[in-house]
Structure formats: C-alpha cells, structure tokens
C-alpha positions as CSV (number, residue, x, y, z in Angstrom):
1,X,0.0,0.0,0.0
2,X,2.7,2.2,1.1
3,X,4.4,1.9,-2.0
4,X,1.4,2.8,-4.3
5,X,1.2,5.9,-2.5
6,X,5.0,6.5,-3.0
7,X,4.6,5.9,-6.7
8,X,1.8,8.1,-7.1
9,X,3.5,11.1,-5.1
10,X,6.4,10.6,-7.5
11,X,3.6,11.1,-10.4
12,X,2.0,13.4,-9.3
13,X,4.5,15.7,-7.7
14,X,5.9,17.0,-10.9
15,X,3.1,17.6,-12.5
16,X,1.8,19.9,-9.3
17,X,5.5,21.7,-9.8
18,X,4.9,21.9,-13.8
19,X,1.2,23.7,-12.9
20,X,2.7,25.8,-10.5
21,X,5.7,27.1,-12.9
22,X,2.4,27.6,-15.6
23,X,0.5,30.1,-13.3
24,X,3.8,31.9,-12.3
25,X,4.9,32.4,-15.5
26,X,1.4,33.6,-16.5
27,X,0.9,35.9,-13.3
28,X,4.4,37.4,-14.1
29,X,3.6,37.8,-17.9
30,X,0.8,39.5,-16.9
31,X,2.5,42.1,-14.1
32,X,4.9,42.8,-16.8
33,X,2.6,43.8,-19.7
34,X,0.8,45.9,-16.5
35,X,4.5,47.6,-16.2
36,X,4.4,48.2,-19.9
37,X,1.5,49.5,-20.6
38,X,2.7,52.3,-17.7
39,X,5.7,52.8,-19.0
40,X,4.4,54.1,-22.4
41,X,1.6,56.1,-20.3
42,X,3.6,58.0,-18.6
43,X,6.4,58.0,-22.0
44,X,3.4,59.3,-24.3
45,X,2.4,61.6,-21.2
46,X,5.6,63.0,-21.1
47,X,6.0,63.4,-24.8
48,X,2.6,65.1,-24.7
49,X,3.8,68.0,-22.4
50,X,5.0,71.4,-22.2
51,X,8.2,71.1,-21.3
52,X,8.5,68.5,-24.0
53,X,6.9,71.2,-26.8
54,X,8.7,73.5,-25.8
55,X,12.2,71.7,-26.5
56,X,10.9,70.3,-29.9
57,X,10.4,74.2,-30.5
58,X,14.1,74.7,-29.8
59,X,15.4,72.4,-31.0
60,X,13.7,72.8,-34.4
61,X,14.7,75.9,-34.5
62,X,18.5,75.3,-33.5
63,X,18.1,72.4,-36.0
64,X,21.4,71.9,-38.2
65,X,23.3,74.3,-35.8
66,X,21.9,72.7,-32.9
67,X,25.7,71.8,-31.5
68,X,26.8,75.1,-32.0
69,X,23.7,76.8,-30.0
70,X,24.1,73.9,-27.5
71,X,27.7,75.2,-27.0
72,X,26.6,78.8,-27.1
73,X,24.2,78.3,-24.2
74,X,26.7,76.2,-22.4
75,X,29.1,78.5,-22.4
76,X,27.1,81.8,-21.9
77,X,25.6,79.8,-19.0
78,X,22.3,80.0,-20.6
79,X,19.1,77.9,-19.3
80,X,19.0,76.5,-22.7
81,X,21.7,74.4,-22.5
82,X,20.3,72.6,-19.6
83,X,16.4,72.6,-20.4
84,X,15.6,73.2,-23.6
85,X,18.2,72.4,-25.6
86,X,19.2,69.1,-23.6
87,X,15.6,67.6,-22.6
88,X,15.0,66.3,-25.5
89,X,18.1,64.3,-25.7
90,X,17.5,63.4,-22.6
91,X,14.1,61.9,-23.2
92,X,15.6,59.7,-26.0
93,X,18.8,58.6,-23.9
94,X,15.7,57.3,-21.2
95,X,13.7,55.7,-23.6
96,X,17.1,54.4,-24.6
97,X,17.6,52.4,-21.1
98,X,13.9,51.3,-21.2
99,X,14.9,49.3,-24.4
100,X,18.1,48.9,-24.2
101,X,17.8,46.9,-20.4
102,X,14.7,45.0,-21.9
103,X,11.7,47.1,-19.5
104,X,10.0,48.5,-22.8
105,X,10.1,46.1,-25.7
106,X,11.7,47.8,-28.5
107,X,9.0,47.2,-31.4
108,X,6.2,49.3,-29.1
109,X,9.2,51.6,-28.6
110,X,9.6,52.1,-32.2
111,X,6.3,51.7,-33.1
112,X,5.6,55.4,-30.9
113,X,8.8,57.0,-31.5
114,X,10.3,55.5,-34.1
115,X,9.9,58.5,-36.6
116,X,10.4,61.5,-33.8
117,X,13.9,59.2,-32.7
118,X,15.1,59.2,-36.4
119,X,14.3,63.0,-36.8
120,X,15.8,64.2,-33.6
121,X,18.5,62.2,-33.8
122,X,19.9,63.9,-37.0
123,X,20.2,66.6,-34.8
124,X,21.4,65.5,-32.3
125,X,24.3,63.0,-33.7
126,X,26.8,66.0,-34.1
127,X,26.6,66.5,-30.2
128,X,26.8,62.8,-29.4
129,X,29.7,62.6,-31.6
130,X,31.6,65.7,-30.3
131,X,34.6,64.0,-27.9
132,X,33.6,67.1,-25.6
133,X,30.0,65.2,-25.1
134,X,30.7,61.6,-25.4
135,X,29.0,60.8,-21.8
136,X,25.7,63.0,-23.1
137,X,22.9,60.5,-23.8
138,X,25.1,57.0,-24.3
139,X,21.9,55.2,-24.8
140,X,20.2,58.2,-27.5
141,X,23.1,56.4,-29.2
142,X,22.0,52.9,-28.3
143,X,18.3,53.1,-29.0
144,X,19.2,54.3,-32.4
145,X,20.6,51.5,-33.2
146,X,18.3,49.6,-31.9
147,X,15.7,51.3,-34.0
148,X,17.8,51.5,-37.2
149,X,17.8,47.3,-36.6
150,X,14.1,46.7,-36.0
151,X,13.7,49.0,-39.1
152,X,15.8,46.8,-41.0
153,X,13.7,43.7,-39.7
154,X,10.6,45.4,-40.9
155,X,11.7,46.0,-44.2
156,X,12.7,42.5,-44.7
157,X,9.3,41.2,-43.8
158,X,7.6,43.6,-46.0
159,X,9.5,42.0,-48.8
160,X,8.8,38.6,-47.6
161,X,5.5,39.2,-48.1
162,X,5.4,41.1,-50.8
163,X,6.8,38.1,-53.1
C-alpha cells in the first residue's frame, strides 16, 4: 500500500510543480505587460507635455546648428543648454535604457517614436559625436541603433511578403 502511494507522489508531484511554474509564468507575464502598458503612459504623457513642446520648438529651431547653439548656451551659462536644448536628448537617452535593459520592448518603442527618434537624432548625432559630449545620452546612441535594426527587420518582412 505504502508503496502505491509512494509511486503516485512521485507522479503526481511534478506535475503539481509543472502547474505551479504555468500560473507563475502567467501571473508574471501579466505584471509585466501591466509595467508596460505604464511605461508608455507616462512615455506618451511625457512626450505630450509642455516642457516637452517647448524643447521640440528649440530644438527645431536650432536644427542643423543645434551643436553650436548647445555650446553657445553652455558657455554663456544659458538655461537653454540645460532645459531646452538638452531635454529632448534626454528623453531619447531614457527611452534608450527602457529598451536597451529589456523594460519597454523595443517594437512598441519604435512603433511610438520611431519616426520622432530618427528626426531628432539627425540633430542631435553631431553633439553625441563631439569627444567634448561623449557621456551626453550613451543610450540616445543605443536606441538608435536599436531602431535603425528593428527598421531593417521590418523592411525585410515587407518584402517577404510582398513576393
């Protein structure tokens, strides 16, 4: 008797440990879709504010010379250089961790800025490039790349299934 009980704990015990891994896995899927779905919340919210306008203004209308206003304002100790000038960049080099560290995927990244990221960032390369700078938004520089890859990985599916 005793050993039909044995044999069935050693059946069924697994399979109690395989359900329980199941529902874990699902209950942390779900906590981290809930953690995504926040993240671009408060990302779009952001985006979507006044401070944020107000940058895009100036920095649209430093645009090509955006380095050399950047230094300007740096060096006349002007608030640009560390508002309006900088927190844009500074909202890319975030978003930037978010991907880069795996908290925001990078398709829903690219799917909200991917455009805005590719604009700005044509502004902003000659400042990330500048020695003077090279700490200044390390991952602006990351999720570009990341972009400029799940861009690529687009394309090639559009052509897939275009043939």
């Amino acid at each position: 008797m005793l050993s039909n009980a044995a044999n069935i704990a050693l059946i069924v015990t697994p399979i109690v440990i395989a359900i329980g891994f199941y529902f874990a896995y699902k209950q942390w899927a779900s906590i981290r879709k809930a953690r995504m779905a926040d993240i671009v919340i408060s990302l779009t919210n952001t985006w979507d504010s006044e401070r944020m306008a107000e940058s895009r203004r100036a920095v649209n209308l430093s645009g090509e010379s955006l380095k050399k206003d950047y230094q300007k304002a740096i060096e006349n100790k002007e608030e640009a250089a560390f508002g309006s000038l900088t927190r844009l960049g500074d909202f890319f080099d975030a978003l930037g961790v978010l991907v880069a560290e795996g908290l925001l995927e990078c398709k829903i990244a690219y799917d909200l800025f991917g455009e805005v990221e590719k604009y700005y960032y044509n502004f902003y390369k000659s400042v990330i490039a500048d020695t003077d700078y090279k700490d200044y938004v390390p991952y602006f520089s990351r999720l570009h790349q990341l972009f400029t890859k799940e861009e690529g990985c687009r394309s090639k599916t559009k052509k897939k299934s275009a043939s």
